[in-house]
Every structure is written in structure tokens, then in C-alpha cells.
N, C-alpha and C positions, 0 to 999 in steps of 0.2 A: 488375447484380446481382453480391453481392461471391460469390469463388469457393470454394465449399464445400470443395476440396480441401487451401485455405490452412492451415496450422495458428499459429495466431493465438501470441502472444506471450506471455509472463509477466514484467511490468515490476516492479520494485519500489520505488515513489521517496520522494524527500524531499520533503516538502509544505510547509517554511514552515511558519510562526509566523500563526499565525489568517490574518484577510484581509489580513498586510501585504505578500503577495507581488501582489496586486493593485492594491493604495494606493499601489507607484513605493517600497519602502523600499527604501534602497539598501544594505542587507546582507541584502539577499535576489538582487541581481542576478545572481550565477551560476543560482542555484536556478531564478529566473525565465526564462533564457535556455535553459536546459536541457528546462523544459517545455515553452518555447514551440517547440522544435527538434530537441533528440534525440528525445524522445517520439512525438511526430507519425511523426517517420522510422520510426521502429521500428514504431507502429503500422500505417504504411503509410495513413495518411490520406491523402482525397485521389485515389485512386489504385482500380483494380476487386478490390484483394485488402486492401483496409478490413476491420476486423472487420464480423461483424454484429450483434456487440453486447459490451460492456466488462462485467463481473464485476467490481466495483470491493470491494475490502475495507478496509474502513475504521478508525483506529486510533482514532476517535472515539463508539464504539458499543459495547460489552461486554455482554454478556448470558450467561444458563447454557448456554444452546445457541444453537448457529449459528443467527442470524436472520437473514432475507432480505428484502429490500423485492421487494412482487409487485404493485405498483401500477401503472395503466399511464401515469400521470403521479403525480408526488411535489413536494408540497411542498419550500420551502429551510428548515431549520434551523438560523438563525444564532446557532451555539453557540460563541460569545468574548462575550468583556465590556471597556466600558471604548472603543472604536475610534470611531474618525469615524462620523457619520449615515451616508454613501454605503456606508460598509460592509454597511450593515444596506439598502440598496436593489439589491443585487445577484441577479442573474436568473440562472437556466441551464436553459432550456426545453428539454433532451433530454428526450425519453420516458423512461418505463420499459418492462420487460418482464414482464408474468405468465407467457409462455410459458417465456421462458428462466428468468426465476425457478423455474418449475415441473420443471424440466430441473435445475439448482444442486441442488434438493430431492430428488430422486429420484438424482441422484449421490451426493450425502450420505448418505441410508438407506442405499444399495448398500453402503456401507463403517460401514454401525453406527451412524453419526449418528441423534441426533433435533433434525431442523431444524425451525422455526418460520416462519410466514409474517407479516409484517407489513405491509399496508398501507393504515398512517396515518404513521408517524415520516417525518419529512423529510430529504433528503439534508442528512448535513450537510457543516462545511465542509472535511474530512478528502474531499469528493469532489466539492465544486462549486467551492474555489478552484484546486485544479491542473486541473480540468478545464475553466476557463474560459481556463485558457493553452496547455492541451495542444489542446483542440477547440471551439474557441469558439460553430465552426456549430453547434454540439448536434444533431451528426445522425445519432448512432450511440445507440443507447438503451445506457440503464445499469442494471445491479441492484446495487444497493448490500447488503450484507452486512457484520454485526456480528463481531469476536472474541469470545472466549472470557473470562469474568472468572477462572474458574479458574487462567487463564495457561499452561494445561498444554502445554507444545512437541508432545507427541507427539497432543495432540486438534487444534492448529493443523495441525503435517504431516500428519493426516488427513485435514481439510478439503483441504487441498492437493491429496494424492492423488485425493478426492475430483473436483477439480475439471477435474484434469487431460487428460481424455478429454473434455471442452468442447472446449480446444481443436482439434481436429480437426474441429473443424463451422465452424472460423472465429470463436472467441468467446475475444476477450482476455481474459487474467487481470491486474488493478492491486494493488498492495497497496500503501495509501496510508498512512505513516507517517514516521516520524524513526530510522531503526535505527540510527545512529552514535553519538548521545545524545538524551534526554530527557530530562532531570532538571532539574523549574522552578525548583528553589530553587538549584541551583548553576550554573544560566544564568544567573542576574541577580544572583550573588556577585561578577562578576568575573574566578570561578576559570578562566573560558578562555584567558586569557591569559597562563595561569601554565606556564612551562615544564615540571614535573613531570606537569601534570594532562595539557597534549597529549603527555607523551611516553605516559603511561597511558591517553589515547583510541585514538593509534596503535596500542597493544599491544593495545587491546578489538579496533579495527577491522583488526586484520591476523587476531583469533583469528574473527571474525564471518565475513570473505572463506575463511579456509581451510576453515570447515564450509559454507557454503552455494553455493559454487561446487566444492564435491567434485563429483568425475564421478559416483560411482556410487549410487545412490539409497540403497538401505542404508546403506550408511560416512556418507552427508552426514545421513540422519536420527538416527543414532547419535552423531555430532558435536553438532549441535543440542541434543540430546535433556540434553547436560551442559550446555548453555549457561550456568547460573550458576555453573558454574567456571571460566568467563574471564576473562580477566583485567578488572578495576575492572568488573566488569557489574554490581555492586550500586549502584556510582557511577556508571554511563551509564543503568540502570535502575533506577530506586530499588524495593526490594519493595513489592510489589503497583500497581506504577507502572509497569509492564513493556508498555502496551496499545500505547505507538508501534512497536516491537520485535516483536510479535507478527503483522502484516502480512507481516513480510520471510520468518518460518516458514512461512506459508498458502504465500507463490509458491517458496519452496526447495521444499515437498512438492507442489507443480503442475507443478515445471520437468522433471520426469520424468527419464531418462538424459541422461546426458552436462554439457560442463561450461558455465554461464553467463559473465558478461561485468560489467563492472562501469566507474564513472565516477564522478567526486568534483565536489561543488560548495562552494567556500569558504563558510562562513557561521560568524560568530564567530570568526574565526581559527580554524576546524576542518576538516577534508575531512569532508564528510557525503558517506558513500556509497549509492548508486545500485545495482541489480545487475537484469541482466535476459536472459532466454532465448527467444532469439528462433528 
């Protein structure tokens, strides 16, 4: 039995491009390498101070209010288009949770939320493809949880805050997204390549590290809280395009005091950053 007294992590990673972190694409190797390794480590897989269950937040689900999967098994939702057949035959038999979903729910109220229960939507792949590299056993259950379409940074660091006193029971927090960049039309422009454009992702992802690894929980959500006045954030986030970016806000407002940690994986000739408070 894992040990109630552990306080469970807040990872927040980069997930790759649909299922091709699964498919062997090899500009995903760092990314791949990283889940299949740092991850684990951090979660303490394996090991008696394992979570006892993962809060996964996912950059692939939007809704008016926080929705939560409370099924005790979920469906896969394979939401990409266009990928090999095997893509669309992929398995990840963790359980879910009602109880701990039911736990997620009543944190949220405690802080003003009106959260939502859902279960029929299926995992999608914002949380079955890194998690068939980070825990392949599938033996830690999951609650999968939607953002905000609103986009509002200060309703996502709610959520956060919200969730943050989970972990003290042992129950990791994931926020599964792309925060470095997302932007589809100027990923398959080329423009990565372009000196100008990384000197102006570095500038986004140096202003993105000095808000959400601020130590002190006020100053870091006040940082946040401007985020579309950082630099090129309308060009790593295009408006209303913001939902990969919104994961990495839920675990800034879960990380609670003190300062987090952070790791880069090349992809596209870019550092896509990682950050997490263990």
C-alpha cells in the first residue's frame, strides 16, 4: 500500500504531436525518452510511495466548467486524424476513479468552482499517449479533467489551488500539454527554423519559466495572470488557441509554495519545456 503521508508530485509535460510519440517518430525522441524516464522517476513508480492515483489535466478537452471523468473504467478517444491504422488500435487499461473524481469535485466547490461529472467521454490522447510511456502497467488509476474554454488564467490557477491539498493523500497532479508553443499553422510553415522566430520562442519561454517557477504563490499567480503580455504569446498561442498552455497554469496553481524545476526536450529545433514540483 502506497504511503498516505507522501505528497505526490505536480508534473507538467510536453505530450507530442498526436500518437506519433508512440509510432517511433524520430522528432519526438527526446520527448519520448523523457516520459519514458524522468516521469516515472518523479512519480516514484514502481516503488511503495507510487501515487495512488494521477489527476491528469488534459489540453485536449475544453468545456464552460471544469469537467471531470468519474467512471470507473473509460473508454480511448482517438482524437487525431489522418495516422496509421495501429494508431487508432491502441489500449490503456488503467482504471478510473469515482472516488477520487468525487474528491477533485468537492475541492473545486471549496474554492467557488462549478465542476461537472462526466462519465461517458473517453480518455483522450492528451492522456493515453504519454501515459502509455510514462506507466505502461496502467496500474495507477486516472481522472482525466477538461480546461476551461474561457481561457481565463485566474479560473485555471483556481483549479490548481483547488487541487493542491490532493496531494497530501498521495494523488499526483499532470497537466498534459504543449506550453513552449502550439501554433498549427506556424508548425508546418517552416517558421521553426527561422532564427528570428527561436530567438522569440526563447524570449516567450524564459518569460513563461520566470512566472511559474516564482517561489511565492501570490507573485507567481499575478505573473500568470498577465500572461498575454509576453513576449510573442499570441504567436506560441494563437487567440482562442491557448488550450495546450492552459494545463501548465492548473499545476503553477497546484504547486503551492516554494520554487519548481524544469527540463527541455528538443522537438522542431525548439526546447519545449517541462516544469514540475515534486
Amino acid at each position: 500500500m502506497a504511503n498516505t503521508m507522501t505528497r505526490a508530485p505536480v508534473i507538467s509535460i510536453s505530450h507530442g504531436g498526436g500518437p506519433l510519440p508512440i509510432l517511433g517518430d524520430e522528432g519526438h525522441e527526446q520527448i519520448v525518452k523523457s516520459l519514458r524516464t524522468r516521469i516515472p522517476e518523479l512519480l516514484k513508480l514502481g516503488t511503495p510511495e507510487a501515487p495512488r492515483a494521477i489527476v491528469l489535466i488534459t489540453a485536449h478537452w475544453s468545456e464552460r466548467n471544469p469537467t471531470i471523468s468519474n467512471a470507473k473504467k473509460h473508454p480511448l478517444l482517438y482524437d487525431y486524424y489522418g495516422f496509421p491504422p495501429e494508431s487508432y488500435d491502441l489500449k490503456y487499461d488503467a482504471d478510473g476513479s469515482p472516488e477520487i473524481a468525487e474528491k477533485v469535485a468537492e475541492a473545486m466547490k471549496g474554492v467557488g468552482l462549478k465542476p461537472v461529472m462526466d462519465d461517458e467521454r473517453g480518455w483522450d490522447h492528451g492522456v493515453f499517449v504519454p501515459m502509455l510511456l510514462i506507466n505502461p502497467a496502467a496500474n495507477v488509476p486516472i481522472v482525466q479533467v477538461s480546461v476551461l474554454n474561457s481561457e481565463s488564467p485566474a479560473g485555471h490557477y483556481k483549479m490548481g489551488r483547488a487541487l493542491s491539498d490532493l496531494r497530501d493523500s498521495n494523488i499526483a497532479i499532470i497537466g498534459s500539454g504543449f506550453a513552449s508553443f502550439h501554433n498549427l499553422r506556424l508548425m508546418f510553415s517552416g517558421i521553426t527554423s527561422d532564427p528570428g522566430f527561436q530567438n522569440r520562442n526563447e524570449a516567450w519561454s524564459k518569460a513563461v519559466s520566470d512566472a511559474v517557477l516564482e517561489e511565492y504563490v501570490e507573485e507567481r499567480e499575478k505573473k500568470i495572470n498577465a500572461w498575454r503580455d509576453w513576449p510573442a504569446a499570441y504567436e506560441m498561442h494563437p487567440r482562442g488557441g491557448a488550450e495546450h498552455f492552459l494545463p501548465l497554469i492548473v499545476c503553477a496553481g497546484a504547486a503551492g509554495k516554494g520554487s519548481g524545476l524544469s527540463y527541455t526536450d528538443k522537438y522542431m529545433g525548439l526546447d519545449m519545456y517541462s516544469y514540475y514540483w515534486a
